[in-house]
C-alpha positions in Angstrom: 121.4 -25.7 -172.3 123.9 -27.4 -170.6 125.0 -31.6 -171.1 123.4 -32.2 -174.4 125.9 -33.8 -176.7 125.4 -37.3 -175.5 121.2 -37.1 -176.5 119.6 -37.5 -179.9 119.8 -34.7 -181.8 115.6 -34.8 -182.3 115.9 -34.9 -178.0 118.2 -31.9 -178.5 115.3 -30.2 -180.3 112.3 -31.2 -178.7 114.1 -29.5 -175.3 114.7 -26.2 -177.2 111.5 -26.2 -178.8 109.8 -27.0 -175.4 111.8 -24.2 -173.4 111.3 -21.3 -176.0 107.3 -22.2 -176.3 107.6 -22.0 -172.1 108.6 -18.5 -172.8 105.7 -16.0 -172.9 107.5 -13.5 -174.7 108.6 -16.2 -177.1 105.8 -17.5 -179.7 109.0 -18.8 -182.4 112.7 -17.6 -183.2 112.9 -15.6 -186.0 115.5 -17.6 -187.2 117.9 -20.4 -185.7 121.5 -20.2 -186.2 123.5 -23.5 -186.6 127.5 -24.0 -185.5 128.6 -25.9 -188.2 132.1 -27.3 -187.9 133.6 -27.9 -191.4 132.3 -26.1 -194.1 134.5 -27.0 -196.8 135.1 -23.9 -199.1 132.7 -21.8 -197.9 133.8 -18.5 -196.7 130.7 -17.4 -195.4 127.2 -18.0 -193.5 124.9 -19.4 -195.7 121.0 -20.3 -195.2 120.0 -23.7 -195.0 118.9 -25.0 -198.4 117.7 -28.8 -199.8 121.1 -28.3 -201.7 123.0 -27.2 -198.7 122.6 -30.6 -197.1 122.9 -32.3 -199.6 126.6 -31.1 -200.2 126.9 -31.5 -196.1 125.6 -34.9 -196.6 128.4 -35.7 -199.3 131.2 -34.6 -196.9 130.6 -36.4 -193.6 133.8 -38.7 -194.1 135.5 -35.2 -193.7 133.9 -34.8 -190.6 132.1 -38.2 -188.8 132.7 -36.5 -185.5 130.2 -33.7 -185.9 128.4 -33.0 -189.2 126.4 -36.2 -189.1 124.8 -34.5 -185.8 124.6 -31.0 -187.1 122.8 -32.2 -190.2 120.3 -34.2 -188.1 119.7 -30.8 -185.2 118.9 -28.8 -188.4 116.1 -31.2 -190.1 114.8 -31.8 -186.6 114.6 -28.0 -186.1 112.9 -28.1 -189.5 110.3 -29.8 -188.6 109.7 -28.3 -185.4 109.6 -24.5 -186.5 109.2 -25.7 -191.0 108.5 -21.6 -191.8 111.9 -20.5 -189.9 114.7 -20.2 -191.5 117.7 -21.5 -190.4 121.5 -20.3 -191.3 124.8 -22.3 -190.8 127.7 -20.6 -189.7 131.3 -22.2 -190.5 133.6 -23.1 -188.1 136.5 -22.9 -190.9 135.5 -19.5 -192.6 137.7 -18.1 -190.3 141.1 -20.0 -192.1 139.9 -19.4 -195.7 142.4 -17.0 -196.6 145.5 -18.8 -195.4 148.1 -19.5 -197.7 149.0 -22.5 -199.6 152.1 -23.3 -197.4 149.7 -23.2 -194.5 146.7 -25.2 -196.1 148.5 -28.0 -198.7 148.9 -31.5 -197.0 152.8 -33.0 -197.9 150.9 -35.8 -200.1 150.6 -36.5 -203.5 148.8 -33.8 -205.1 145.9 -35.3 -206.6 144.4 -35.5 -202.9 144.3 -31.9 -203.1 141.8 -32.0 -205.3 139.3 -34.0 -203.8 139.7 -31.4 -200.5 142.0 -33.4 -198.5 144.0 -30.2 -196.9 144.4 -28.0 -193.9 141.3 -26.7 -192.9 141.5 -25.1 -189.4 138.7 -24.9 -186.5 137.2 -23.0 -184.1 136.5 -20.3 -186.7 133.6 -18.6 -185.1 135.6 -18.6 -181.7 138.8 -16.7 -183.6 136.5 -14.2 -184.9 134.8 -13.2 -181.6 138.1 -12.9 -180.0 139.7 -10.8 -183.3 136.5 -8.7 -182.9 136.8 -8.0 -179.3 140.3 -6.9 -179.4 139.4 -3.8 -181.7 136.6 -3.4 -179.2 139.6 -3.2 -176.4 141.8 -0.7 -178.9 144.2 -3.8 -179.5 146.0 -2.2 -182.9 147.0 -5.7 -183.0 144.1 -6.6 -184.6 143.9 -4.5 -187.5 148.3 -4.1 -187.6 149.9 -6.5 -186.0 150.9 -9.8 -184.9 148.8 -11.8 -183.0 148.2 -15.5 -181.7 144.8 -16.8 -180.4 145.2 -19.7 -177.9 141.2 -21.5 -178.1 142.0 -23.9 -175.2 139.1 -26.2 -173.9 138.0 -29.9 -174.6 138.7 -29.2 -178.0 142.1 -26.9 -178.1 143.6 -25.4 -180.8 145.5 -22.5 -181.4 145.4 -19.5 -185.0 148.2 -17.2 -186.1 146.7 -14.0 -187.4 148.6 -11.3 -189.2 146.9 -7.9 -189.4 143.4 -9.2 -189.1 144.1 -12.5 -191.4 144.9 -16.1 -190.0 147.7 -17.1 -191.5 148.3 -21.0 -190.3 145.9 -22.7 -187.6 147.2 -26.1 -185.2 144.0 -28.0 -186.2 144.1 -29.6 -189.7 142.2 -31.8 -192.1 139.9 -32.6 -189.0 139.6 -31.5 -185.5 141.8 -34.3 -184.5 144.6 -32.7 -184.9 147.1 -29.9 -183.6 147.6 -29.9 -179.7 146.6 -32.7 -177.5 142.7 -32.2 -176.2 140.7 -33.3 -173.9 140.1 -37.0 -175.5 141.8 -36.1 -178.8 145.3 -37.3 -180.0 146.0 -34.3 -181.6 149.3 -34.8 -184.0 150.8 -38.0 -184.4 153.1 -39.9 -186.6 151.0 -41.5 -189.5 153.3 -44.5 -188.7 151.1 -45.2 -186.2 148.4 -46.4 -188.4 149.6 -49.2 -190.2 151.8 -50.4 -186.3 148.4 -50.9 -185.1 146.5 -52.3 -188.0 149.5 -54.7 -188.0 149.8 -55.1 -184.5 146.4 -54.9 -182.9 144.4 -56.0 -186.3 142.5 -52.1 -185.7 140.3 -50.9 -188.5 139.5 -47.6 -189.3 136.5 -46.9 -187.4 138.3 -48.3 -184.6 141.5 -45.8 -184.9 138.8 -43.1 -185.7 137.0 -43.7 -181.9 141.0 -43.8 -180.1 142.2 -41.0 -181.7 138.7 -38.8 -181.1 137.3 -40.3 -177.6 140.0 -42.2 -176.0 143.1 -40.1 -176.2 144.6 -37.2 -175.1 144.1 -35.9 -171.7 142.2 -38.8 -171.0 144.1 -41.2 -172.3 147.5 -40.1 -170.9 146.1 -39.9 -167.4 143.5 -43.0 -167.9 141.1 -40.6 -165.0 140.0 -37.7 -166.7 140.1 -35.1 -170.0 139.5 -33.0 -167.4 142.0 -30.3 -166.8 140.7 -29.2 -163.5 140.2 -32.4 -162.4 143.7 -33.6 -163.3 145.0 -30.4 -161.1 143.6 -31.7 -158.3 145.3 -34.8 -158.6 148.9 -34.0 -160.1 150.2 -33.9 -156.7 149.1 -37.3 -156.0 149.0 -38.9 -159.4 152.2 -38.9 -161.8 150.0 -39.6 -164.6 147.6 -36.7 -164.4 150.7 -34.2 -163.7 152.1 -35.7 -166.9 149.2 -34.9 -169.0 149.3 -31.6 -167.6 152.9 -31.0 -168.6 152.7 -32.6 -171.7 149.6 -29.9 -172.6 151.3 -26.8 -171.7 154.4 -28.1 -173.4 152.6 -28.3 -176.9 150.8 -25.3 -176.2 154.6 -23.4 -175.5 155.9 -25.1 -178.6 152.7 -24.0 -180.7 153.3 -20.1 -179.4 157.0 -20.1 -180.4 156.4 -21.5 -183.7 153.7 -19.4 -184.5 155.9 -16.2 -183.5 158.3 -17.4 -185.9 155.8 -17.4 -188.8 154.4 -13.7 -187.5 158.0 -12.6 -187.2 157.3 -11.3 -183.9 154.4 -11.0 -181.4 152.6 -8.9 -180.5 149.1 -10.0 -178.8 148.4 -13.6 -177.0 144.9 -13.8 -176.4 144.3 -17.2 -173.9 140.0 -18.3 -173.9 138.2 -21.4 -173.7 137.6 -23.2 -170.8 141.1 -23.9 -169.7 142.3 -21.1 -171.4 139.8 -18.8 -168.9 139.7 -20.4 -166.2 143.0 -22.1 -165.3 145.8 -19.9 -164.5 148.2 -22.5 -163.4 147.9 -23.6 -167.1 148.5 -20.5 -168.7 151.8 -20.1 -166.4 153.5 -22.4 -167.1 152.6 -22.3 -170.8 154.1 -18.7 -170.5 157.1 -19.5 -168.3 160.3 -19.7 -170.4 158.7 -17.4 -172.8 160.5 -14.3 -171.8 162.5 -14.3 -174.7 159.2 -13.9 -177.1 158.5 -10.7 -174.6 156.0 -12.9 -172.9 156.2 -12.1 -168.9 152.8 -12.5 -166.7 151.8 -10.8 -163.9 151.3 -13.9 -161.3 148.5 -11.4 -159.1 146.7 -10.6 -162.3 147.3 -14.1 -163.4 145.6 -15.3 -160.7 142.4 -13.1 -160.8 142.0 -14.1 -164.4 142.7 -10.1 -165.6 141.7 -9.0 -168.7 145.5 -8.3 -169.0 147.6 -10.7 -167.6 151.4 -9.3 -168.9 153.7 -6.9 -167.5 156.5 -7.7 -170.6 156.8 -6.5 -174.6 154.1 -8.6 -175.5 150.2 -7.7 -174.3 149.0 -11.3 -172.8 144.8 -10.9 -172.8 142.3 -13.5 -171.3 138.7 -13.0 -173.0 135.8 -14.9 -172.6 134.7 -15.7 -176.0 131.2 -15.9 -177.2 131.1 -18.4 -180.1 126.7 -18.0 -179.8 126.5 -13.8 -180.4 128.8 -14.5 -183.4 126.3 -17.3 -184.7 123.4 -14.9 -183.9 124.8 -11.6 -185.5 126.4 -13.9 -188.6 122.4 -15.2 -188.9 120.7 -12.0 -188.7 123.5 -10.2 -191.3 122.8 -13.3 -193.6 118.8 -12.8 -193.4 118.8 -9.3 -192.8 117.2 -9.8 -189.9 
């Protein structure tokens, strides 16, 4: 289903509901999976329980953006199929086991405690990809040093170190890391109080900027829409310097990352930019030599599998975020 995230979430459900029961091999799921974006300290799936949402309830302020929705798709799905059982999948399971110098914010400790850290995204996108290169033979997934580039809307990229992330670009929310599509990514906290000063914003206000009016869209003022803004970048300075300034974080991101792997060995590109846009993935890679990145510009350009001709194996995979929710489900119901 395609264009639903504007919609009530109970809309959202009565058009999945009404499409499965269309289905004559369908009478109900046997279960529904949820994508649920922060999960706090949970490292793995877990079925949906009255105490479940509660605790999801208790921890929207860590996540306004999403969790507020995802807990209102999973009671309308309740009430639409109440004998199914339902499982949520974390979207931060895959950063659990990163290390303190990776996950502790620089701010007084006692916020540590109440959860304020680095939790890392895009979790059940990192492990399809870590799964598919053992599929492929990659050794760099069990023994090696890899770095998964998860460019869309949302962008982020993970560090992982024979099969273990080690540091992720998103942090205490999704808002941060590499500019996004309409999100700031990192900024300087100074920026905060200048504008509450300046501009008399409150929170909820710097909340919406720094979410739904930044970024890609905000630098260009047309479009968070990379292949929109390629069409353009001839023609319009501002949507050639969004461009630039995208692939430049994402090159910075890659070289820093290669310094905490001490080396590299595997750069996996996915996501919709990160699939489809080979203009974007070239010049993120062009300078990069001295990493062993080198692509293959006729590869490049037919989106390969394997894009590098250099030291360093350069992949583009699709990634499948809804197998690993189904197959995380059925493992957790032994289905």
């Amino acid at each position: 289903m395609e264009r639903v995230g504007s919609e009530a979430a109970a809309v959202t459900a009565d058009r999945l509901a009404q499409r499965l029961e269309a289905e004559v091999t369908i009478a109900a799921p046997d279960a529904i999976g949820h994508r649920v974006v922060h999960g706090m300290q949970h490292s793995q799936p877990e079925r949906v329980s009255p105490s479940l949402l509660t605790e999801l309830r208790s921890i929207t302020s860590f996540d306004p953006e999403h969790l507020p929705r995802e807990i209102e798709l999973i009671e309308a799905m309740q009430r639409h199929y109440p004998d199914v059982p339902q499982v949520a999948c974390f979207d931060t399971a895959f950063h659990r086991g990163m290390p303190a110098e990776a996950t502790l914010l620089p701010i007084p400790r006692r916020y540590a405690g109440k959860g304020v850290q680095r939790y890392g995204f895009h979790g059940l996108s990192y492990t399809f990809l870590m799964q598919e290169l053992a599929r492929l033979g990659d050794r760099a997934a069990s023994r090696g040093r890899v770095i998964l580039a998860h460019l869309g809307s949302g962008a982020s990229l993970a560090a992982v170190l024979n099969g273990h992330c080690v540091d992720t670009s998103m942090g205490f929310t999704p808002a941060a890391g590499l500019v996004m599509g309409t999100r700031s990514g990192d900024l300087d906290p100074g920026l905060v109080s200048f504008l509450m000063l300046t501009e008399s914003m409150n929170a909820s206000q710097f909340q919406a900027m720094v979410n739904k009016e930044s970024g890609l869209l905000g630098l260009s003022e047309t479009s968070a829409d990379v292949r929109d803004l390629l069409e353009r970048e001839t023609t319009d300075a501002r949507a050639r310097e969004a461009i630039a300034i995208f692939c430049y974080q994402a090159k910075k991101w890659i070289g820093a990352y290669t310094a905490a792997l001490g080396g590299l060995d595997t750069l996996v590109f996915a996501g919709g930019i990160g699939e489809n846009a080979a203009a974007v993935r070239r010049r993120i890679c062009d300078g990069l030599e001295c990493l062993g990145i080198e692509l293959d510009d006729p590869l490049n350009d037919r989106h390969a599998a394997c894009i590098s001709t250099g030291r360093v194996a350069v992949r583009v995979i699709r990634t499948d975020e809804e197998t690993v929710i189904a197959k995380l489900t059925a493992q957790c119901l032994m289905l």
